[in-house]
C-alpha positions as CSV (number, residue, x, y, z in Angstrom):
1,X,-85.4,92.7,26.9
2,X,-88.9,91.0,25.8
3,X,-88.8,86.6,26.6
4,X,-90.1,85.6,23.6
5,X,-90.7,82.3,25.6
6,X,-93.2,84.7,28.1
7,X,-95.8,87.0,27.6
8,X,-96.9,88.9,24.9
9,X,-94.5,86.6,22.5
10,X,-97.3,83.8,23.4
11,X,-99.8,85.6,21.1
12,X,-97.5,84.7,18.1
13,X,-95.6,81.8,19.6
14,X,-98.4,79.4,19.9
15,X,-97.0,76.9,17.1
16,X,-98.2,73.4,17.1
17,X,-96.4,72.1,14.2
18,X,-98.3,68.8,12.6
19,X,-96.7,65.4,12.4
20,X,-93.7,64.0,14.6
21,X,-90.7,66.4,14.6
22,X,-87.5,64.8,16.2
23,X,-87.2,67.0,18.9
24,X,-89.7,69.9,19.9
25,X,-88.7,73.6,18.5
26,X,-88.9,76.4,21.2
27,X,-90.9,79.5,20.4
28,X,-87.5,81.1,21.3
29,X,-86.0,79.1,18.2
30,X,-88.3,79.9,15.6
31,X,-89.1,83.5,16.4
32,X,-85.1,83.8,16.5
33,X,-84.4,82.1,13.0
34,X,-87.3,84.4,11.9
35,X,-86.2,87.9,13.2
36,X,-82.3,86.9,11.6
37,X,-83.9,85.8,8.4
38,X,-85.6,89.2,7.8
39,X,-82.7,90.8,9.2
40,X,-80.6,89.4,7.0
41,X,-82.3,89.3,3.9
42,X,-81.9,85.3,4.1
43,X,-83.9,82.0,2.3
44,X,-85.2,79.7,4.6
45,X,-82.1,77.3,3.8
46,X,-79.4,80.1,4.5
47,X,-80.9,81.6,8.1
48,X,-80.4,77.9,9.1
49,X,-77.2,77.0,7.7
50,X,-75.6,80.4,9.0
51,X,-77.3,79.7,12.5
52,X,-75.5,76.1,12.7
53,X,-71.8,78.2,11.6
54,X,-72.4,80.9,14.3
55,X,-72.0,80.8,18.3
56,X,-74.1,84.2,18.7
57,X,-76.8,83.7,16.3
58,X,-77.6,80.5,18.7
59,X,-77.6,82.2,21.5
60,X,-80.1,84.4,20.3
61,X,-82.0,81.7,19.6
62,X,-81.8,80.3,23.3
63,X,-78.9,77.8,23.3
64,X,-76.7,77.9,25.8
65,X,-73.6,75.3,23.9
66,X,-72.5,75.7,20.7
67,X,-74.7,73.1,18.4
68,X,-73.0,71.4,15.2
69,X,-76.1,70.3,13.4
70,X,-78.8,72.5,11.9
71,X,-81.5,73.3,14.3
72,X,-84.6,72.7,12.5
73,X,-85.5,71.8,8.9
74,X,-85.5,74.7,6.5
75,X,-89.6,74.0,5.5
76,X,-90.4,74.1,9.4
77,X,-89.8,77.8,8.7
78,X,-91.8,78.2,6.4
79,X,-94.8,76.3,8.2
80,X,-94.0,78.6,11.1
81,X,-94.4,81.0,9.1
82,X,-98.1,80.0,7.4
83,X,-98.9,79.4,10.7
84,X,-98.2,82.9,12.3
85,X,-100.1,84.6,9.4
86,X,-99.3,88.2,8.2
87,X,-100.8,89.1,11.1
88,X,-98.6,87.1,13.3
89,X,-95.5,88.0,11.6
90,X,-96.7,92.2,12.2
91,X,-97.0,91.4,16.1
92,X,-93.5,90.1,15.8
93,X,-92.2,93.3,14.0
94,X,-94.0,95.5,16.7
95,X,-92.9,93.7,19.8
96,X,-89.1,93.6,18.0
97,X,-89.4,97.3,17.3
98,X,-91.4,98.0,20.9
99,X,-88.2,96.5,22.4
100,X,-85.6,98.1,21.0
101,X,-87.5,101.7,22.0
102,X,-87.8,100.3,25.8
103,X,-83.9,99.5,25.2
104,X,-83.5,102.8,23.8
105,X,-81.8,101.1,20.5
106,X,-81.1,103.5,17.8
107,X,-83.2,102.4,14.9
108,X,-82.2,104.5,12.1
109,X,-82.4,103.4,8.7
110,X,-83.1,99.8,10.0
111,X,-86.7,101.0,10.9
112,X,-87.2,102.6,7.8
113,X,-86.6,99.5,6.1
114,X,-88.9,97.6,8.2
115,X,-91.7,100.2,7.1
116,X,-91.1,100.0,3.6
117,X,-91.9,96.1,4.2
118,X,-95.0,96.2,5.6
């Protein structure tokens, strides 16, 4: 499976968010929160509040214990987000898709809908 802390993730991982956030955010993190929010068809506010009420959704996200508070601020998102650029945010849909062929992941109607996006 791709490291989105490694390699080609680096093109679109190279965040340095302005100001003084209370604790770094991991590439890992943010490209997570961002794949399950367009997964999931989720605001900002909801992709966060579902990741703090779910045990797999943060270890997708890199955590290794179960976290009780929300892992970032809802508008960090969306700052990621500005940041990446439309182009940024097509790398991470080819390297998700690129992934799940080297995993041999049955697509289906999933890819379709990812087509239709962009």
């Amino acid at each position: 499976m791709a490291d989105p802390d490694r390699g080609s993730w680096q093109v679109i991982a190279g965040y340095s968010g302005r100001g003084r956030p209370s604790r770094p955010l991991s590439a890992r993190l943010m490209l997570g929160l961002l794949y399950l929010k367009y997964a999931y068809d989720l605001s900002d506010e909801a992709v966060v509040q579902r990741w703090m009420e779910n045990p797999y959704w943060q270890y997708f996200c890199g955590e290794v214990f179960f976290q009780t508070r929300l892992p970032c601020d809802p508008s960090s998102l969306t700052r990621y987000r500005q940041h990446l650029g439309e182009a940024g945010v097509e790398e991470l849909l080819a390297q998700t898709i690129s992934a799940a062929k080297d995993l041999k992941v049955q697509l289906g109607d999933a890819l379709n809908y990812a087509i239709a996006l962009g």
